[in-house]
C-alpha positions as CSV (number, residue, x, y, z in Angstrom):
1,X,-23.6,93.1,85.5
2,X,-24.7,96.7,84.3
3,X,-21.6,98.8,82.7
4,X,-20.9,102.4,83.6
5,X,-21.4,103.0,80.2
6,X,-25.0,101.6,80.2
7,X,-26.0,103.3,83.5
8,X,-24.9,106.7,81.7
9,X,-27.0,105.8,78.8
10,X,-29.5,104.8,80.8
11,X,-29.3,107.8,83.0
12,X,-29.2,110.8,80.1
13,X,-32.4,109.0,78.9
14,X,-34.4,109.9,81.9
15,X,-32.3,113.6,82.3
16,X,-33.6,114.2,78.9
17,X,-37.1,113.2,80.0
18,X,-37.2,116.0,83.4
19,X,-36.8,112.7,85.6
20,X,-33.7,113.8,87.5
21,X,-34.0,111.8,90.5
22,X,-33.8,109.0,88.3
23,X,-30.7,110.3,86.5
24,X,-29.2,111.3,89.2
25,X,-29.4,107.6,91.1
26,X,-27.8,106.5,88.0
27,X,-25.4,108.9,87.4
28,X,-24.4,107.8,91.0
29,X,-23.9,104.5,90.6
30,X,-21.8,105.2,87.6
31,X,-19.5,107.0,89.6
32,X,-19.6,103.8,92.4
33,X,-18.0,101.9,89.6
34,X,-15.7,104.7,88.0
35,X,-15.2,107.8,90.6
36,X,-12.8,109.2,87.5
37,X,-16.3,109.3,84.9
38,X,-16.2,113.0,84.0
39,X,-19.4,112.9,81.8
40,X,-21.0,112.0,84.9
41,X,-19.7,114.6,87.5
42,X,-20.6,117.0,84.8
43,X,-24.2,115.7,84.5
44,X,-24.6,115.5,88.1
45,X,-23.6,119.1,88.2
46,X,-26.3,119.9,85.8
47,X,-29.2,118.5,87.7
48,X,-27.9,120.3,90.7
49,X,-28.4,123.8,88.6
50,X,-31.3,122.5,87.4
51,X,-32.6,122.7,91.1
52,X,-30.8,126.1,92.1
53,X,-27.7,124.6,94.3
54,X,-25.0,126.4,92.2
55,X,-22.5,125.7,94.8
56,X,-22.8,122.3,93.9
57,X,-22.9,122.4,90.5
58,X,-20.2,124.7,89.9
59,X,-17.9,122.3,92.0
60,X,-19.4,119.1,90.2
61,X,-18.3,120.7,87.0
62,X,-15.0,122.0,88.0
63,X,-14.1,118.6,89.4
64,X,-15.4,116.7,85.6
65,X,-12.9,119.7,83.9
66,X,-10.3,119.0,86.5
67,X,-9.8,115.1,85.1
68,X,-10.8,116.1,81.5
69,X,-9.3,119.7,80.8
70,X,-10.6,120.1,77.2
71,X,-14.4,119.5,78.1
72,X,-15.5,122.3,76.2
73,X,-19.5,121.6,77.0
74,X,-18.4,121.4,81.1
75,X,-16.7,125.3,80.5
76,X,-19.5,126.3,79.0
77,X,-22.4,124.9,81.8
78,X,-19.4,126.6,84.3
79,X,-20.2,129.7,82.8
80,X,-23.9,129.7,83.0
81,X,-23.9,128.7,86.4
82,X,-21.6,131.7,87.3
83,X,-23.8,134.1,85.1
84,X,-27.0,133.0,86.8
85,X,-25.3,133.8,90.1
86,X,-23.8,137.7,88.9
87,X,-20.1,136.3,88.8
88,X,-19.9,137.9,85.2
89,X,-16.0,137.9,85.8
90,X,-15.9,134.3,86.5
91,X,-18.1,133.7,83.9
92,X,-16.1,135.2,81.3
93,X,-12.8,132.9,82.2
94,X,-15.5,129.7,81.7
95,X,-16.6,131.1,78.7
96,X,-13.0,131.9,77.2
97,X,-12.2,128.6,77.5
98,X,-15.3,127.2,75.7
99,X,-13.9,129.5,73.0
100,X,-10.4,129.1,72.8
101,X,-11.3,125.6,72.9
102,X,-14.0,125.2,70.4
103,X,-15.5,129.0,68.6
104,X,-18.5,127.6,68.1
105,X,-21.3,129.4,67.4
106,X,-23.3,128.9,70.7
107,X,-19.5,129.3,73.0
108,X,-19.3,132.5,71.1
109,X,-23.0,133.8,71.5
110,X,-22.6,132.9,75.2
111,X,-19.3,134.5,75.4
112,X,-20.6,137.3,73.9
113,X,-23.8,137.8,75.7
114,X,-21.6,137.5,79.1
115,X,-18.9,140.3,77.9
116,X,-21.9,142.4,77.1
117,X,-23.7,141.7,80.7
118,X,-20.5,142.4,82.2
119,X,-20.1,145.9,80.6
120,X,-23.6,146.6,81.7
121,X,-22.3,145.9,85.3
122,X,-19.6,147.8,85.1
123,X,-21.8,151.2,83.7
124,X,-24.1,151.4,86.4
125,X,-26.4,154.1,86.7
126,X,-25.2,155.9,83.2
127,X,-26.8,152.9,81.5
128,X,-30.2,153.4,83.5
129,X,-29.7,156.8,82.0
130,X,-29.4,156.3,78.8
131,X,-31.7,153.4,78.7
132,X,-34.4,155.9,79.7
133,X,-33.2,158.6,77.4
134,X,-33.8,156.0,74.1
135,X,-36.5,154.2,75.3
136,X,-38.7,157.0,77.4
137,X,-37.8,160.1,75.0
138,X,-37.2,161.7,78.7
139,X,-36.1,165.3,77.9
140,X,-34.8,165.7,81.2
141,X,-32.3,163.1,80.4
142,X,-31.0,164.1,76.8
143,X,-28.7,161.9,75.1
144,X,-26.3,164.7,74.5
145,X,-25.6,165.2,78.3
146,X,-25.4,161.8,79.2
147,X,-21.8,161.3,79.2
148,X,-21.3,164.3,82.3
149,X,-22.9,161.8,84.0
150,X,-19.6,159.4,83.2
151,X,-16.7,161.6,84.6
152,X,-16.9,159.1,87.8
153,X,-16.1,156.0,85.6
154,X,-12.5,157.6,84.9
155,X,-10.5,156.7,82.3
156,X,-9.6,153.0,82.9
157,X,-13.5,151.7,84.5
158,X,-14.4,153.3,80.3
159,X,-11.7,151.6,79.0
160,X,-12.7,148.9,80.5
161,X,-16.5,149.0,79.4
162,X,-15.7,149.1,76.1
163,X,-13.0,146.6,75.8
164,X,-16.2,144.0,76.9
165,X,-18.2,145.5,74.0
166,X,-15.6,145.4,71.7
167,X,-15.3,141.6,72.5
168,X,-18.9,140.8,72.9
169,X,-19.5,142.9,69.1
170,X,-16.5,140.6,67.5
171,X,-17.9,136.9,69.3
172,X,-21.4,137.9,68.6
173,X,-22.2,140.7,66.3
174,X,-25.6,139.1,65.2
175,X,-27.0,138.8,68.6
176,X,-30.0,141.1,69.3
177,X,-29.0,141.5,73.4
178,X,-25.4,142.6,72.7
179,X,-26.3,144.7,70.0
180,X,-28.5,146.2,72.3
181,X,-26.6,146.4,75.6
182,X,-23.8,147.8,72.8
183,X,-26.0,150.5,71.9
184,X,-26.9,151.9,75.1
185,X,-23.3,151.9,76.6
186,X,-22.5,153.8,73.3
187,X,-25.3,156.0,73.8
188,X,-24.3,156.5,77.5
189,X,-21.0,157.9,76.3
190,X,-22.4,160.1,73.9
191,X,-21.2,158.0,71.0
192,X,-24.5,158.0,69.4
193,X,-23.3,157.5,65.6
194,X,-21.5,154.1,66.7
195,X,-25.3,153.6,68.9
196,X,-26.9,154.0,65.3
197,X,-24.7,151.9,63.8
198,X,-24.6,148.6,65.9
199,X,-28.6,148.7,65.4
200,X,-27.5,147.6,62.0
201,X,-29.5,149.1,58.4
202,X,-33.3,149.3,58.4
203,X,-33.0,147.9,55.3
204,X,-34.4,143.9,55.1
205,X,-35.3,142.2,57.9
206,X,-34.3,142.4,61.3
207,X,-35.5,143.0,64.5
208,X,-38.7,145.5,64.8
209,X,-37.8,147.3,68.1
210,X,-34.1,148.4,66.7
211,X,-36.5,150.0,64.4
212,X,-38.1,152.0,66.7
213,X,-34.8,152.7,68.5
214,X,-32.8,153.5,65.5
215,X,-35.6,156.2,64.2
216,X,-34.8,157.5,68.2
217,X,-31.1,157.9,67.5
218,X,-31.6,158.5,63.9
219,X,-33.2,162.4,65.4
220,X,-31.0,163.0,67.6
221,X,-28.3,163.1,64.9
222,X,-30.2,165.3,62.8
223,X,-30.4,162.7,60.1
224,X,-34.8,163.3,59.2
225,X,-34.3,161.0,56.5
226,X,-33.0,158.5,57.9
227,X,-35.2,158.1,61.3
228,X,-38.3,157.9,58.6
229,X,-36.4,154.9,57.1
230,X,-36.2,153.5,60.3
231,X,-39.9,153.7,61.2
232,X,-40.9,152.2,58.0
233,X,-38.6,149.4,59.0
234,X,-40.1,149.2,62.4
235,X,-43.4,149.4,60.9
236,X,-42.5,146.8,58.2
237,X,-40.6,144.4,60.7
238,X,-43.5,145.3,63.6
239,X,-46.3,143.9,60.9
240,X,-44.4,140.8,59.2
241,X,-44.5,137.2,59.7
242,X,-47.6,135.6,62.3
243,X,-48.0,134.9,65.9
244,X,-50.8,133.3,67.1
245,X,-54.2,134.1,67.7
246,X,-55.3,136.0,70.6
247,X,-58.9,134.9,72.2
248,X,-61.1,137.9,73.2
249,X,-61.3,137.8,77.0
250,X,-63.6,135.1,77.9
251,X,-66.2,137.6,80.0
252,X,-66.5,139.2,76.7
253,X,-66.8,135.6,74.7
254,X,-69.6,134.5,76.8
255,X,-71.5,137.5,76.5
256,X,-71.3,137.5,73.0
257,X,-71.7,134.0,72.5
258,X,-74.4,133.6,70.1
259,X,-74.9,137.1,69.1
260,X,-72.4,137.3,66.1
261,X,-72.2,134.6,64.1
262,X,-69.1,133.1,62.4
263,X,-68.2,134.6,58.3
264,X,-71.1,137.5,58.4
265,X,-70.0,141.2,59.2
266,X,-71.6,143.4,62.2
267,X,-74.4,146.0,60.7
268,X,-73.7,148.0,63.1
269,X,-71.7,151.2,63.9
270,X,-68.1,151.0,62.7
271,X,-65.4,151.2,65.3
272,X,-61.7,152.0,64.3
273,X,-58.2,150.9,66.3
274,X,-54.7,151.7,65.7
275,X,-51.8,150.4,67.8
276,X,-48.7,148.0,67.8
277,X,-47.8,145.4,69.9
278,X,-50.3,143.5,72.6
279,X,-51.0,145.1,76.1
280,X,-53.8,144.3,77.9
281,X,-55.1,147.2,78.0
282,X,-56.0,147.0,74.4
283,X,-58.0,143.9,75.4
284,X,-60.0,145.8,78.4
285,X,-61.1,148.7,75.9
286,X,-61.8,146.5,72.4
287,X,-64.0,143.8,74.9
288,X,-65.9,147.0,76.8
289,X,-66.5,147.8,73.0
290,X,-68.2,144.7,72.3
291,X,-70.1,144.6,75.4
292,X,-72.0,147.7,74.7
293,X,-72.1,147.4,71.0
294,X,-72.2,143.6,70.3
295,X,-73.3,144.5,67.1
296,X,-70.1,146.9,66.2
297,X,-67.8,146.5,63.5
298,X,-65.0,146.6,65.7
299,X,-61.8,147.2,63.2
300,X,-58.0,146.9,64.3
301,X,-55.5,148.0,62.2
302,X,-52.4,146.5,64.0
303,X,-49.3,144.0,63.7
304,X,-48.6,140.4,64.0
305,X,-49.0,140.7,67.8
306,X,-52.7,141.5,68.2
307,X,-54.9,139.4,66.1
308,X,-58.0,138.6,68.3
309,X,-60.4,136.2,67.4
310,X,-63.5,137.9,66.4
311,X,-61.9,140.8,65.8
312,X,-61.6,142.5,61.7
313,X,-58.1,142.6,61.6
314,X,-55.5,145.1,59.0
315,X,-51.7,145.3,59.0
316,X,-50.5,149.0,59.5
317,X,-48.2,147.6,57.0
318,X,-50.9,147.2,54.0
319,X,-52.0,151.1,54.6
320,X,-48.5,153.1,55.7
321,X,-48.2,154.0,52.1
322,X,-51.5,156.1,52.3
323,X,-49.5,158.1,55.2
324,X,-46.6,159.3,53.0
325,X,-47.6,162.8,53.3
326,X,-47.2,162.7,56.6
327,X,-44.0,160.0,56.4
328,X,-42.0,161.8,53.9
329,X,-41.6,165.3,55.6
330,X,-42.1,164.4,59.3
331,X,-40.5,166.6,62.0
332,X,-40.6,164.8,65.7
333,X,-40.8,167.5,68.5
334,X,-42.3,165.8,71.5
335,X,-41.8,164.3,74.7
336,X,-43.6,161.0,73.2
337,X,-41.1,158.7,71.2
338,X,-40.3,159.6,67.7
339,X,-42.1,156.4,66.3
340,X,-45.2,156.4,68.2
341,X,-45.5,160.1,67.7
342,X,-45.4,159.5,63.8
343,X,-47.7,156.3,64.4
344,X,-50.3,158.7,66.1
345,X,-50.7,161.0,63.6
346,X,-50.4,158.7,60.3
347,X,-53.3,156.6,61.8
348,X,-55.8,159.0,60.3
349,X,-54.3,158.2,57.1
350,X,-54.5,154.7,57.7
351,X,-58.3,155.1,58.5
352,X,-58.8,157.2,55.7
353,X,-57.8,154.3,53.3
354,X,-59.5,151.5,55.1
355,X,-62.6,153.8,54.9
356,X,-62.2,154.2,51.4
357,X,-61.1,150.7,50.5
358,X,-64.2,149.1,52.7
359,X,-66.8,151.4,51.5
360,X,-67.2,152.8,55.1
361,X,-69.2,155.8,55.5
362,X,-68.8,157.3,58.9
363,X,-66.8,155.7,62.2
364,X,-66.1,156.3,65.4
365,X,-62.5,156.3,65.6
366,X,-61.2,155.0,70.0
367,X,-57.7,155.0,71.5
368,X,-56.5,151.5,73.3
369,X,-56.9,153.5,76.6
370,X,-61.0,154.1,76.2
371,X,-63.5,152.0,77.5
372,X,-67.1,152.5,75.8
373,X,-70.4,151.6,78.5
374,X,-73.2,152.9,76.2
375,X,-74.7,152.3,72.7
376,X,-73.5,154.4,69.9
377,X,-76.2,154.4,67.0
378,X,-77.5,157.2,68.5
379,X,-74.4,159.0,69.2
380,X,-74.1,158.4,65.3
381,X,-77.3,160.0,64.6
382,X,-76.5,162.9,66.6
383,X,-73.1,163.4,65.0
384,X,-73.7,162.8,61.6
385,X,-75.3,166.5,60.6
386,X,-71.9,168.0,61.8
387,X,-69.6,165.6,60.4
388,X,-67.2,165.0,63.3
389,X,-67.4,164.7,67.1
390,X,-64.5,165.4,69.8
391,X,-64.0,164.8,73.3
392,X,-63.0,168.9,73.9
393,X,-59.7,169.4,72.3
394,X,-58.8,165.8,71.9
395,X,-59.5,162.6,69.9
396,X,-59.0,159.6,72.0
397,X,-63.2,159.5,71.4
398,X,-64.3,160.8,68.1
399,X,-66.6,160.6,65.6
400,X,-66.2,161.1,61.7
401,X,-67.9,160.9,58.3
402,X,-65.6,159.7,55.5
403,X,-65.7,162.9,53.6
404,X,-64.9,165.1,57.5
405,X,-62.4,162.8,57.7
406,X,-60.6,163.5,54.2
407,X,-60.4,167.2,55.1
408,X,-59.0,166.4,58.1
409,X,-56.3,164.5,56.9
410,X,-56.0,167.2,54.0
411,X,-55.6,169.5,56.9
412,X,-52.6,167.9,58.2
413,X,-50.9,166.9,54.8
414,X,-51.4,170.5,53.8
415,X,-49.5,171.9,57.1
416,X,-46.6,169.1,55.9
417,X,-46.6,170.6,52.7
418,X,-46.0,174.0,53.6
419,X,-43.6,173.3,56.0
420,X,-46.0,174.6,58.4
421,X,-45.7,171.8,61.7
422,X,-42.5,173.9,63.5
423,X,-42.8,176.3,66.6
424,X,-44.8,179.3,64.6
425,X,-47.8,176.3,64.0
426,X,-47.8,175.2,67.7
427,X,-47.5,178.8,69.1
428,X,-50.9,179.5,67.1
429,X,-52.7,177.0,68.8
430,X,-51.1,177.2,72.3
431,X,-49.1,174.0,72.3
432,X,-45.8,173.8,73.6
433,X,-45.1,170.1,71.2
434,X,-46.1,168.9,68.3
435,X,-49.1,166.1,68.0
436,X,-51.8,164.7,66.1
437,X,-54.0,166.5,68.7
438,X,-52.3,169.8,68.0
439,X,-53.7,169.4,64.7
440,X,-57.1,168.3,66.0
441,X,-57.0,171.4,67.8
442,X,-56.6,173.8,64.7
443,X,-58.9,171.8,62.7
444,X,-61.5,172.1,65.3
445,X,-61.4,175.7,65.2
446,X,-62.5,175.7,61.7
447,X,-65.1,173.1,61.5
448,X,-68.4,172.9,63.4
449,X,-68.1,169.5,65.7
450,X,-69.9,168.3,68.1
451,X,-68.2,168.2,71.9
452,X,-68.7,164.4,73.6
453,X,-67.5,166.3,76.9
454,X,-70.9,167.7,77.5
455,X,-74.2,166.5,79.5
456,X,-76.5,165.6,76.8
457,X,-79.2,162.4,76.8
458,X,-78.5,161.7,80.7
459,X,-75.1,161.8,80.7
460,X,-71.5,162.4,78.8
461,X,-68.1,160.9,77.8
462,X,-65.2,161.2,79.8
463,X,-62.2,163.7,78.7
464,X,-59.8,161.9,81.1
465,X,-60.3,160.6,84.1
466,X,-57.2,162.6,85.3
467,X,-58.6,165.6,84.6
468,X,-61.3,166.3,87.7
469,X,-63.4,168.3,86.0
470,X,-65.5,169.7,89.0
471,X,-65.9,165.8,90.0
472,X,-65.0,164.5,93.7
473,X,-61.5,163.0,92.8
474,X,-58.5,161.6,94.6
475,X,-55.7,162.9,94.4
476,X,-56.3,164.2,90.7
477,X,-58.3,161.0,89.8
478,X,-61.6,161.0,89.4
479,X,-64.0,159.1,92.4
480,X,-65.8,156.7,89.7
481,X,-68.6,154.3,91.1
482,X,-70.8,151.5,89.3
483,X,-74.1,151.4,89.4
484,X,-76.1,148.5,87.2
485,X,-72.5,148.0,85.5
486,X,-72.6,151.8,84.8
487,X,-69.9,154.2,85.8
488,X,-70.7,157.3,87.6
489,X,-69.1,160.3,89.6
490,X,-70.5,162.5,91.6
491,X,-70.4,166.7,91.3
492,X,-68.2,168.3,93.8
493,X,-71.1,170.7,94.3
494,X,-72.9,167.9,96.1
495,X,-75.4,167.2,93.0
496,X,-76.8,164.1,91.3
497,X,-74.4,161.7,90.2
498,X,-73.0,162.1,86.5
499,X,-73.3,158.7,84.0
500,X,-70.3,158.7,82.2
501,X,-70.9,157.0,78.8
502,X,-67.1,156.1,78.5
503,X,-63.8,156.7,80.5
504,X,-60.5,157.8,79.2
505,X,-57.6,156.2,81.3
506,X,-55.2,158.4,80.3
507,X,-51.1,157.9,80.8
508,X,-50.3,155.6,83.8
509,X,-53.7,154.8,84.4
510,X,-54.2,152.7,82.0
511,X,-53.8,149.5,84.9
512,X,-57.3,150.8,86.4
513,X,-59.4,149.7,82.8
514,X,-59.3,145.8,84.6
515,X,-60.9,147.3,87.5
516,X,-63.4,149.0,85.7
517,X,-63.7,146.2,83.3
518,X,-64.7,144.1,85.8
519,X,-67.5,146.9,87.3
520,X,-65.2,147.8,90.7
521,X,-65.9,150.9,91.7
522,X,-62.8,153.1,92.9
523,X,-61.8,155.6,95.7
524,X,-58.7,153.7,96.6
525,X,-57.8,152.5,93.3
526,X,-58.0,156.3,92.6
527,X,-55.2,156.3,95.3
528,X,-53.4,153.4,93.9
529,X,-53.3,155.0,90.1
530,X,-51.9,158.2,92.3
531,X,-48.7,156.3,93.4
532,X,-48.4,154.6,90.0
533,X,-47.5,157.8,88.9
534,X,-45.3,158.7,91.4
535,X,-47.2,161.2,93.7
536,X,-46.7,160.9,97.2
């Protein structure tokens, strides 16, 4: 005759392998022989989490504790079952007696994490508040007058709050979640120098995005030096270590297939990328790249995110140095976050080097949220007399020569250097914040450019397809049709339809570039992108 003890054996074999009926047939008969078999009770309750009956579980588990009161794995499952159904109170009782009973280090990360989920609970809508305060830069919501939105906590719901942050920073002061959820109820008080400090030092290694966030807080406080430290450490962390490679969208791979073999470098025009982490967006615009220009040398300077196969890949990392004009003496006044603010105007040093390192003579230089649908050798050959090209007042298209390049990062570095970048600079060229394209702006006014925003050869390159520019729109959004795989819009005046040689999808539009990707011409996605950003 089979033991109880074999049948549990037996039984945790096939758990371990995902076959729970058979487990739980076994774990059944175990308890035919023995109804007193703990081990089993608890193990039945785990199969019935496993398939969402909570109720179950939690009073399989309770009964197993019940004949074995030290079953410090059994508190532990009781607390994840109550966390997974928002009994964070509950939870914490299971998970203090994991701990009391055992301080390992997963009881205490768990314990932890809970105490941390709980004080979230407990802070409500503050937390909402701050969270968008650090992680929006939303200057209607500045971090110094969040906590007048606290005065209906009273003194004993914020006592409360941080007595679970408190605990969940002493069980588990190395976990990224608390330190996070720690963070923003400090921020939501207006603690902001403890905020800063639970991100830890951005010194070594760590975690990228307290980076980011830290350089945020960093600001605030007034502390310049300090927020650049940070965004070198985002930057650093942001870059480091490897993730796996990212195929190039498979309309784009067959397309290409064939037209650019393996180990020998494009001869054709030179197109430049900057951005961190991986949206899809970055996808639509470098694939619509190599769809028109399969013979581009489509460059990405990026991070350990957003390798794609096929794709000439740089770490910001290997060129932030060449941005320490810009680094060292940095200012942040805009409604963007301090560290992709920084980002967007250090690129152009970043470029600069690559240029210089790679023997590159001119480039045209895209943002992630541009999709190209033309040729650009002889958009090249038009530009090159001048030097630069601009899409009006901005850059998210652009053209440069290496040596029109240089002077324009000379233009910015000498602004830094004079201490030149504070409300006199942006007053003088009509911009309320401070930006790489404010810069643009001023260095267009003493250069001769050519404007990508005008009709020329048949047609012209989108400024942004928010902006209507005397093009039937909805609801702000230009009307964009595909004709032959080529966008168009028509005049409002009624005349021939405009070919638009690229689109910008600026700000929350940037959902609409797998539409267009995929050639679907819009009038109610126009609508759709409306309600994305909130209009009625």
């Amino acid at each position: 005759m089979t033991s109880a003890l074999d049948l549990l054996n037996t039984g945790v074999a096939h758990h371990n392998a995902g076959r729970l009926a058979e487990a739980e047939g076994l774990y059944r008969r175990v308890l035919a022989i023995d109804s007193q078999q703990y081990d089993a009770l608890h193990l039945l309750g785990l199969i019935a989490s496993a398939v969402g009956r909570l109720a179950v579980a939690e009073r399989l588990i309770q009964l197993a504790i019940s004949l074995h009161p030290d079953f410090v794995d059994a508190f532990y499952n009781l607390g994840n079952i109550r966390q997974r159904d928002n009994r964070l109170e509950a939870a914490l009782s299971a998970f203090g007696h994991a701990v009391a009973l055992a301080p390992t280090p997963r009881n205490r990360d768990a314990a932890g994490r809970a105490h941390a989920e709980r004080a979230a609970e407990l802070a409500g809508a503050p937390l909402s508040t701050a969270f968008n305060a650090v992680h929006r830069r939303n200057r209607a919501e500045p971090l110094w007058r969040t906590d007048a939105l606290l005065t209906a906590w009273g003194a004993e719901r914020r006592s409360a709050i941080l007595a679970h942050v408190d605990e969940a920073l002493r069980l588990s002061p190395d976990q990224d979640m608390v330190r996070h959820a720690a963070m923003l109820i400090f921020v939501a008080i207006g603690a902001l120098e403890r905020g800063l400090a639970v991100l830890g030092s951005p010194d070594g290694d760590g975690n990228a995005e307290f980076g980011r966030l830290g350089a945020e807080l960093a600001w605030y406080l007034r502390r310049p030096d300090e927020a650049r430290a940070c965004y070198r450490a985002f930057i650093r962390r942001q870059s480091g270590g490897e993730a796996p490679l990212r195929p190039l969208l498979p309309e784009v791979a067959r397309r290409l297939d064939g037209t650019r073999p393996r180990g020998t470098r494009p001869r054709g025009p030179v197109l430049l990328y900057a951005h961190y982490g991986n949206p899809d967006f970055l996808h639509y615009s470098i694939g619509q790249s190599l769809i028109s220009n399969p013979d581009a040398r489509v460059i990405l300077i990026g991070d350990r995110e957003n390798r794609i196969e096929g794709i000439e890949h740089h770490r910001i990392q290997d060129f932030n140095d060449a941005a320490r004009p810009v680094i060292d003496r940095y200012r942040h006044d805009s409604n963007n976050p301090y560290c992709y603010e920084l980002f967007c105007i250090a690129r152009w040093f970043l470029f600069l080097d690559l240029c210089r390192r790679e023997g590159i003579e001119e480039m045209f230089v895209l943002d992630s949220d541009y999709m190209l649908f033309t040729g650009l050798s002889d958009v090249a050959d038009r530009c090159r007399p001048l030097g630069c090209g601009f899409s009006l007042n901005s850059a998210h298209f652009s053209y440069f020569r290496t040596d029109t390049l240089a002077a324009f990062c000379d233009h910015i570095a000498g602004i830094f250097r004079r201490g030149e970048e504070g409300g006199d600079f942006c007053h003088k060229n009509n911009s309320e914040l401070l930006s790489d394209m404010a810069f643009l702006f001023d260095f267009q006014r003493r250069t001769p450019h050519r404007n990508f925003c005008v009709i020329e050869e048949g047609g012209r390159f989108d400024y942004s397809i928010t902006a209507p520019e005397g093009y039937r729109s909805t609801k702000g959004v230009k009307d964009i049709r595909f004709e032959n795989g080529l966008p168009y819009a028509l005049p409002e005046d009624g005349g021939a339809p405009t070919r638009f040689f690229g689109l910008h999808f600026q700000g929350l539009t940037k959902p609409m570039m797998r539409r267009a990707f995929h050639r679907q011409s819009w009038g109610d996605a126009a609508a759709t992108a409306s309600a994305a950003m909130g209009e009625p």
